[in-house]
DOTI-946852 format. One record per atom (N, C-alpha, C): atom name; y, z, x; residue in one letter. Coordinates in Angstrom, 1 decimal. Atoms other than C-alpha are relative to their C-alpha. Last residue first. Layout:
<r a="CA" py="Y" pz="Z" px="X" r="A"/>
...
% end
This chain:
<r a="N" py="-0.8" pz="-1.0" px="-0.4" r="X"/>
<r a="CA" py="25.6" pz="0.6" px="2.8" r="X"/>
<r a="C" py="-0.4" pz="1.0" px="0.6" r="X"/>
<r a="N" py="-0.7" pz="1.1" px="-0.6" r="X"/>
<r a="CA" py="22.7" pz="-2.4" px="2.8" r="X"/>
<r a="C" py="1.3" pz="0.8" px="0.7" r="X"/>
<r a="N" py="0.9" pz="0.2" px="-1.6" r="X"/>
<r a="CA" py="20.1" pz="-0.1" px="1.8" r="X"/>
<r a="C" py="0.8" pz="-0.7" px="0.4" r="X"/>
<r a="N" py="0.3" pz="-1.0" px="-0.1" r="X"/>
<r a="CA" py="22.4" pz="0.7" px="-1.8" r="X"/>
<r a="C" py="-0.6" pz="-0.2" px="1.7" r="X"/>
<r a="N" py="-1.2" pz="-0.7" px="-0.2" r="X"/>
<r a="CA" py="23.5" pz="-2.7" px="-2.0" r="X"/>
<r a="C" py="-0.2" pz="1.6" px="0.5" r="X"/>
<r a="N" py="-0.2" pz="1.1" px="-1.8" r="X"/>
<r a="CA" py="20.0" pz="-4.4" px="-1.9" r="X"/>
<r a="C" py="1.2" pz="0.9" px="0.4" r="X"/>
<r a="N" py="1.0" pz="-0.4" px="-1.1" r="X"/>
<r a="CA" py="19.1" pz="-1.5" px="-4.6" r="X"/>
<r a="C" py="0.4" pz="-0.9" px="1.0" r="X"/>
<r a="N" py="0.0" pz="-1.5" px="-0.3" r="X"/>
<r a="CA" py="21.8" pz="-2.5" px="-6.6" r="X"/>
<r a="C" py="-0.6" pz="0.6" px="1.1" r="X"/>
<r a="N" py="-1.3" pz="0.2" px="-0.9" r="X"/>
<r a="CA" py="21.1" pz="-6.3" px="-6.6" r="X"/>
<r a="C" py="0.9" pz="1.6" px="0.4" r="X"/>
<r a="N" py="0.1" pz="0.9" px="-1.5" r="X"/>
<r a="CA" py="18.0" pz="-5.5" px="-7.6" r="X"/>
<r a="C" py="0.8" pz="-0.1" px="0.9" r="X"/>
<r a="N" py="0.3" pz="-0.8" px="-0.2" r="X"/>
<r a="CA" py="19.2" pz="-3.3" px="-10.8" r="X"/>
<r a="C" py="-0.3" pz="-0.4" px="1.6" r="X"/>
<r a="N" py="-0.9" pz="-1.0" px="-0.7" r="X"/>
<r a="CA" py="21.1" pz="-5.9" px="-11.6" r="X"/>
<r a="C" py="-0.7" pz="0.9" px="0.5" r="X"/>
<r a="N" py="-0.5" pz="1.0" px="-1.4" r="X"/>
<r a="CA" py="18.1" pz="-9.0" px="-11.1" r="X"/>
<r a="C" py="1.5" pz="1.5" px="0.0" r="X"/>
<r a="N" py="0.9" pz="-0.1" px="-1.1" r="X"/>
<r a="CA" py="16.0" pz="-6.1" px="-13.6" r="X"/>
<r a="C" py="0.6" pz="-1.0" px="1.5" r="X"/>
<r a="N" py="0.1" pz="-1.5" px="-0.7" r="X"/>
<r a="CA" py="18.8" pz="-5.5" px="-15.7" r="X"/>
<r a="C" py="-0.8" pz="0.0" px="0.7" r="X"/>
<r a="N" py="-1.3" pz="-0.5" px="0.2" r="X"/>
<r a="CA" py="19.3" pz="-9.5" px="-16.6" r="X"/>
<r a="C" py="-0.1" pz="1.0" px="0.7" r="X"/>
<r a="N" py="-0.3" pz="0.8" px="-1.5" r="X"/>
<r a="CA" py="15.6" pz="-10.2" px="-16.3" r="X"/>
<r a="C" py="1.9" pz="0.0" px="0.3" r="X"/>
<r a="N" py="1.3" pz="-0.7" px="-0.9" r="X"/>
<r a="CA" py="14.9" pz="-7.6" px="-19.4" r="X"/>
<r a="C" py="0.4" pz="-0.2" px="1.2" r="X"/>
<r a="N" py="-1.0" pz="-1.8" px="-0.1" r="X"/>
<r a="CA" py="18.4" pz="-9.0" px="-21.6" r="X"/>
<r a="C" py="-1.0" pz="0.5" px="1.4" r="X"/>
<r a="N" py="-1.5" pz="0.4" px="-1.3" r="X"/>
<r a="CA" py="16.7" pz="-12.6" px="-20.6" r="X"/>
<r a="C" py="1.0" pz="1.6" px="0.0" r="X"/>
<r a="N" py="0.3" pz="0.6" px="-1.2" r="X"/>
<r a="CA" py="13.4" pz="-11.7" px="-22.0" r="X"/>
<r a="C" py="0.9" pz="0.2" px="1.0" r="X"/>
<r a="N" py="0.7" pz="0.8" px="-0.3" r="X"/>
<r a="CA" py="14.8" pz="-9.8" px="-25.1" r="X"/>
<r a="C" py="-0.2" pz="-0.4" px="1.3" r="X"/>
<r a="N" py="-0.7" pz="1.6" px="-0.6" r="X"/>
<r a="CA" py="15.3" pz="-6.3" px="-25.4" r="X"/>
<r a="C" py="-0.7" pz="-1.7" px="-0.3" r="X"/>
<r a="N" py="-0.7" pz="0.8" px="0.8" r="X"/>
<r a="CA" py="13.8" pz="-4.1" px="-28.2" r="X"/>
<r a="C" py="0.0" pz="-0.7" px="0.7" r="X"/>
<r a="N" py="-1.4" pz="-0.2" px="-0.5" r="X"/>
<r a="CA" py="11.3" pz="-2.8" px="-25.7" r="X"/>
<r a="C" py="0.8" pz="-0.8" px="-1.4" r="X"/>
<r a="N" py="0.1" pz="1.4" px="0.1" r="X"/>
<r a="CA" py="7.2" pz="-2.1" px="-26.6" r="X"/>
<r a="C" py="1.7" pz="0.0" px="-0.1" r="X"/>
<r a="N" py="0.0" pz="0.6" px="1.1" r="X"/>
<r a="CA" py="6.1" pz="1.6" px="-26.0" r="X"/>
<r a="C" py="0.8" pz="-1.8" px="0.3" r="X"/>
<r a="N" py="-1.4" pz="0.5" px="0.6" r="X"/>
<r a="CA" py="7.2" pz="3.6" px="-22.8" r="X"/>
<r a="C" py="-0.2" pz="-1.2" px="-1.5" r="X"/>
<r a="N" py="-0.7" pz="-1.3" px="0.9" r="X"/>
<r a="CA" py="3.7" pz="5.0" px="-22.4" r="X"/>
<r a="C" py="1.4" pz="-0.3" px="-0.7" r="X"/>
<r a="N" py="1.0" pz="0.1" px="1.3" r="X"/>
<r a="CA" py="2.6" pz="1.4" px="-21.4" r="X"/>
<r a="C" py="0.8" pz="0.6" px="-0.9" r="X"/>
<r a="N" py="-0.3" pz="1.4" px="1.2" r="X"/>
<r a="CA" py="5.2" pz="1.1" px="-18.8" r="X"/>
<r a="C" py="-0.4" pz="-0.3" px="-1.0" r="X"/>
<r a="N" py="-2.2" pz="-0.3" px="0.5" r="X"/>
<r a="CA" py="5.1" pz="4.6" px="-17.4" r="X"/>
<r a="C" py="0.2" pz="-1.0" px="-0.6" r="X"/>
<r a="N" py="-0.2" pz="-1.2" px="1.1" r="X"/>
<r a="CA" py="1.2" pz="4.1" px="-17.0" r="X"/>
<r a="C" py="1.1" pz="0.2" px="-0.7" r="X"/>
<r a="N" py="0.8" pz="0.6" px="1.3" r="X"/>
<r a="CA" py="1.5" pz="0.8" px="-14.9" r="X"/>
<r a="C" py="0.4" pz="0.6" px="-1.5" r="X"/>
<r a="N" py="-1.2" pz="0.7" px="0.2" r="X"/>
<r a="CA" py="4.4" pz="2.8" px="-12.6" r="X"/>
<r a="C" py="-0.7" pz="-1.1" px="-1.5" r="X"/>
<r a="N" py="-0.9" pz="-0.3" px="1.6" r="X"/>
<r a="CA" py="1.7" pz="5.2" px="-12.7" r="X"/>
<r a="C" py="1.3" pz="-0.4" px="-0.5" r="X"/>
<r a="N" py="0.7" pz="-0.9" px="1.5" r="X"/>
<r a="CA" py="-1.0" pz="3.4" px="-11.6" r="X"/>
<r a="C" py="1.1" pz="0.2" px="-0.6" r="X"/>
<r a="N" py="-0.4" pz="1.5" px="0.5" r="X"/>
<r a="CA" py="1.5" pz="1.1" px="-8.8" r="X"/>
<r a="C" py="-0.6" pz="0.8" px="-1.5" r="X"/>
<r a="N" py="-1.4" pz="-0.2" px="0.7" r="X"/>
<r a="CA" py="1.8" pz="5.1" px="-7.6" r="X"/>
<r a="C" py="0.3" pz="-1.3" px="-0.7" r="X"/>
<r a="N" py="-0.1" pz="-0.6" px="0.8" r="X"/>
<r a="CA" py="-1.9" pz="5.5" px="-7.1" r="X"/>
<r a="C" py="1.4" pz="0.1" px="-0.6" r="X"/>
<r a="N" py="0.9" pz="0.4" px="2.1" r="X"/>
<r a="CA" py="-2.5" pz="2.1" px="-6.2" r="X"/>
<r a="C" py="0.4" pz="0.9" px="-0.5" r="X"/>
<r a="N" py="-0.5" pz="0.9" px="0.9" r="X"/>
<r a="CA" py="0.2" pz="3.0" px="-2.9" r="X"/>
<r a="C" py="-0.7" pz="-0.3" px="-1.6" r="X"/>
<r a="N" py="-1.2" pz="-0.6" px="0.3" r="X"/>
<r a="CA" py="-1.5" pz="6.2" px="-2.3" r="X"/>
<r a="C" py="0.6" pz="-1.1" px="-0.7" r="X"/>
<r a="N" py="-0.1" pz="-1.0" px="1.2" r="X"/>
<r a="CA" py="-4.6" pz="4.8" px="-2.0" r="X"/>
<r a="C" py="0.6" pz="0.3" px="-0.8" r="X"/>
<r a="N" py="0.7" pz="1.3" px="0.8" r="X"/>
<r a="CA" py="-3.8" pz="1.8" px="0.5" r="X"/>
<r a="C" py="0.0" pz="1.0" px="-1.2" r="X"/>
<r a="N" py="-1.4" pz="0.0" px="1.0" r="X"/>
<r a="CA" py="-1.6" pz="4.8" px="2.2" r="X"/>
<r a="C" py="-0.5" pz="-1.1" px="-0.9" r="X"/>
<r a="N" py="-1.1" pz="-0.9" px="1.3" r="X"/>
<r a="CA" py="-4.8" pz="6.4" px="2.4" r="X"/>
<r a="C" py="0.8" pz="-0.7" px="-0.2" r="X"/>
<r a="N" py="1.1" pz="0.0" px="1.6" r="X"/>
<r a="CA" py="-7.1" pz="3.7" px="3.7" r="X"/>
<r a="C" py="1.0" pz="1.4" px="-0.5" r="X"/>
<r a="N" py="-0.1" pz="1.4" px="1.1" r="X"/>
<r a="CA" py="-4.4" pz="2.6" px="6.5" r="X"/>
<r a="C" py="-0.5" pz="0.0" px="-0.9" r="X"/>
<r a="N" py="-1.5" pz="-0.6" px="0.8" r="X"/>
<r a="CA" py="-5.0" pz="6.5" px="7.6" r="X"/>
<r a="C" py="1.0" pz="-1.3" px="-0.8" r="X"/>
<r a="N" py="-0.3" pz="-1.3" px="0.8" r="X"/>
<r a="CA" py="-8.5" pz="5.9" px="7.7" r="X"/>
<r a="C" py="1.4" pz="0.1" px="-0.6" r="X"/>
<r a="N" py="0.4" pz="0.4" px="1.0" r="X"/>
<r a="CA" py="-8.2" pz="2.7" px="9.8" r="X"/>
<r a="C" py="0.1" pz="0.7" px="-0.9" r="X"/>
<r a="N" py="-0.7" pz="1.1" px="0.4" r="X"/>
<r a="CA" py="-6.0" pz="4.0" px="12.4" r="X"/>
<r a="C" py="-0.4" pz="-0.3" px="-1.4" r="X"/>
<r a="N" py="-0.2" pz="-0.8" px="0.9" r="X"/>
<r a="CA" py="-8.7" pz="7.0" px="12.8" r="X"/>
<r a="C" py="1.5" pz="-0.8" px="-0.6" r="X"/>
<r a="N" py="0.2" pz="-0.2" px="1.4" r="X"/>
<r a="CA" py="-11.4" pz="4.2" px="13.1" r="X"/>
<r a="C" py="1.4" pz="1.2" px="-0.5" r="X"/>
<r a="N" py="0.1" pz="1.2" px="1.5" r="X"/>
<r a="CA" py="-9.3" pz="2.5" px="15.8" r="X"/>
<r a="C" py="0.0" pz="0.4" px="-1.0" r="X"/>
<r a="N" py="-1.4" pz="0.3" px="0.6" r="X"/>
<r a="CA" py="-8.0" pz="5.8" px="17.5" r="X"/>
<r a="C" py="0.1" pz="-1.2" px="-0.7" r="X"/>
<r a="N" py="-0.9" pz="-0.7" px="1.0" r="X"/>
<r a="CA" py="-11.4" pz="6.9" px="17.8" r="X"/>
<r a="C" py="1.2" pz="-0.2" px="-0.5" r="X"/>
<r a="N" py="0.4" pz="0.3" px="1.1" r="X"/>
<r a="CA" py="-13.0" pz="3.6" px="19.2" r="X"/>
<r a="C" py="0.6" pz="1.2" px="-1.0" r="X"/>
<r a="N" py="1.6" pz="-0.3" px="0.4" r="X"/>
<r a="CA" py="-11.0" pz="3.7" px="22.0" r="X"/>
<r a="C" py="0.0" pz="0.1" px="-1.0" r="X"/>
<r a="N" py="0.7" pz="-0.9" px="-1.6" r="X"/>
<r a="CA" py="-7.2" pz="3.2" px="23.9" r="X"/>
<r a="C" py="-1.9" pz="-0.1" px="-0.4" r="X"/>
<r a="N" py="-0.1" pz="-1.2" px="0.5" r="X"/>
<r a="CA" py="-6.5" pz="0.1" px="20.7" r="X"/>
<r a="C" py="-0.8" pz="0.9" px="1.1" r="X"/>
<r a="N" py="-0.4" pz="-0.9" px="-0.9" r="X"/>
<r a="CA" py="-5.6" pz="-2.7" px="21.9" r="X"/>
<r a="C" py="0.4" pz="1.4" px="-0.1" r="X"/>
<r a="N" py="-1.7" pz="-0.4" px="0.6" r="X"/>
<r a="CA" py="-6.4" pz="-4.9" px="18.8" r="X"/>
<r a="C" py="0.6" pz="1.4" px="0.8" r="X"/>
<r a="N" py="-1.2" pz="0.9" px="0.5" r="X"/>
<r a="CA" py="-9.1" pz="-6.6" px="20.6" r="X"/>
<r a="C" py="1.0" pz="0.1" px="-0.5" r="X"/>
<r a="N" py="-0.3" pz="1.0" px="-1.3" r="X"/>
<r a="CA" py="-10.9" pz="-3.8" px="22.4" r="X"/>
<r a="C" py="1.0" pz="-1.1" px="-0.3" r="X"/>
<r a="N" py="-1.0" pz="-1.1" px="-0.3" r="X"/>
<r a="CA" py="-10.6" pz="-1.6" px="19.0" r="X"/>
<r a="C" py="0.5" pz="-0.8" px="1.3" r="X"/>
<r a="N" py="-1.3" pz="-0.6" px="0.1" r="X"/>
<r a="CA" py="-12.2" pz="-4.2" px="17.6" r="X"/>
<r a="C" py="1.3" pz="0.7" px="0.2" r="X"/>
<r a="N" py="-0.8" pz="1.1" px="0.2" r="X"/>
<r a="CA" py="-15.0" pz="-5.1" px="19.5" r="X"/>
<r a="C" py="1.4" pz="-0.5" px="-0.4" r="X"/>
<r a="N" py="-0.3" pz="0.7" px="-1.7" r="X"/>
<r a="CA" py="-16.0" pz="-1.8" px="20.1" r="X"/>
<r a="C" py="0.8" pz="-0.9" px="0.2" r="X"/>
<r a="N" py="-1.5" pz="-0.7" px="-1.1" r="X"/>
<r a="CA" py="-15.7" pz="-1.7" px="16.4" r="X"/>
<r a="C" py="0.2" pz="0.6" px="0.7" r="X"/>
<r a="N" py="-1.3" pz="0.4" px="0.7" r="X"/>
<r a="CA" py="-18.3" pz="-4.2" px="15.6" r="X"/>
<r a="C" py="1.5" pz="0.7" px="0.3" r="X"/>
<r a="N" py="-0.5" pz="0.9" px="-1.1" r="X"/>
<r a="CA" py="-20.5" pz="-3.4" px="18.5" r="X"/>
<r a="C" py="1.3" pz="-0.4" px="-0.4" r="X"/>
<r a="N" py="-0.8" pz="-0.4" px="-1.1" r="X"/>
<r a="CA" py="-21.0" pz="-0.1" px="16.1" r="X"/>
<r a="C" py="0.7" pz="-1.1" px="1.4" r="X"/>
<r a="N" py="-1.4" pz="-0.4" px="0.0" r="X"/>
<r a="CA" py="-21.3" pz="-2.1" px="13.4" r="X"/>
<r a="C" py="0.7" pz="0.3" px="1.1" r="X"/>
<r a="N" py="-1.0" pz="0.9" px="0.1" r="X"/>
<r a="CA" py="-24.1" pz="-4.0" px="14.9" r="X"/>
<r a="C" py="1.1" pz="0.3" px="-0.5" r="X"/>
<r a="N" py="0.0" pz="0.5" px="-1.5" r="X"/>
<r a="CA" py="-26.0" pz="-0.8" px="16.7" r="X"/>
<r a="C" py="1.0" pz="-0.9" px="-0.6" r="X"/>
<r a="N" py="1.2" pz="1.0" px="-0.9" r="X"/>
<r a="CA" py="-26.3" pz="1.2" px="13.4" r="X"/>
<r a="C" py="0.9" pz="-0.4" px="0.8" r="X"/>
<r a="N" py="0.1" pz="1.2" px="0.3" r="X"/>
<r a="CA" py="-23.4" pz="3.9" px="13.2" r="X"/>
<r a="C" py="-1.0" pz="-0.8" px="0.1" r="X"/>
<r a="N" py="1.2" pz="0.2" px="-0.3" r="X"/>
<r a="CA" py="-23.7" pz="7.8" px="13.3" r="X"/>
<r a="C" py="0.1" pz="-1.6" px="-0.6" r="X"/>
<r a="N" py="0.3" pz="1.7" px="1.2" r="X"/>
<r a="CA" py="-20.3" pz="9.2" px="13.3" r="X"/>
<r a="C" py="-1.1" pz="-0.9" px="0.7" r="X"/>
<r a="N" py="0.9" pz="0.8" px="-0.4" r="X"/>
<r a="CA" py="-19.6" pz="12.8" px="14.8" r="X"/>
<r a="C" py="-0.2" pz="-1.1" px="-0.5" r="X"/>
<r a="N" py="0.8" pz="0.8" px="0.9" r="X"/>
<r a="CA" py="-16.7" pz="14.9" px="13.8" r="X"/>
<r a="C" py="-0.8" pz="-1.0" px="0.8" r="X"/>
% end
């Protein structure tokens, strides 16, 4: 692949890649790229954690029932990575 920059980007990441010790300008931009997918990926799964919350309709619990199972469930998961 080829990539056709004006002159001041392109100084731009020269400059870049020089300062975040990166071998050349390919392994900057393809650094970048692949920090723009998981940027992607992450939204796309924050989406459907959004979505799943909607779809799930409106909860009996109250507040403190909610924050209750959400600090267990926490303390689970710590437990879980912790064993």
């Amino acid at each position: 692949m080829n990539l056709s920059l004006p002159a001041d980007l392109e100084a731009w990441v020269e400059a870049e890649a020089r300062s975040n010790a990166y071998p050349d300008t390919s392994a900057y931009l393809a650094d970048l790229i692949r920090r723009e997918q998981e940027r992607h990926q992450a939204l796309a799964e924050i989406q459907e954690l959004v979505t799943a919350g909607i779809e799930s309709g409106i909860s009996d619990l109250t507040m403190e029932q909610v924050r209750d199972r959400a600090h267990k469930s926490a303390l689970e998961r710590q437990r879980a990575h912790a064993g």
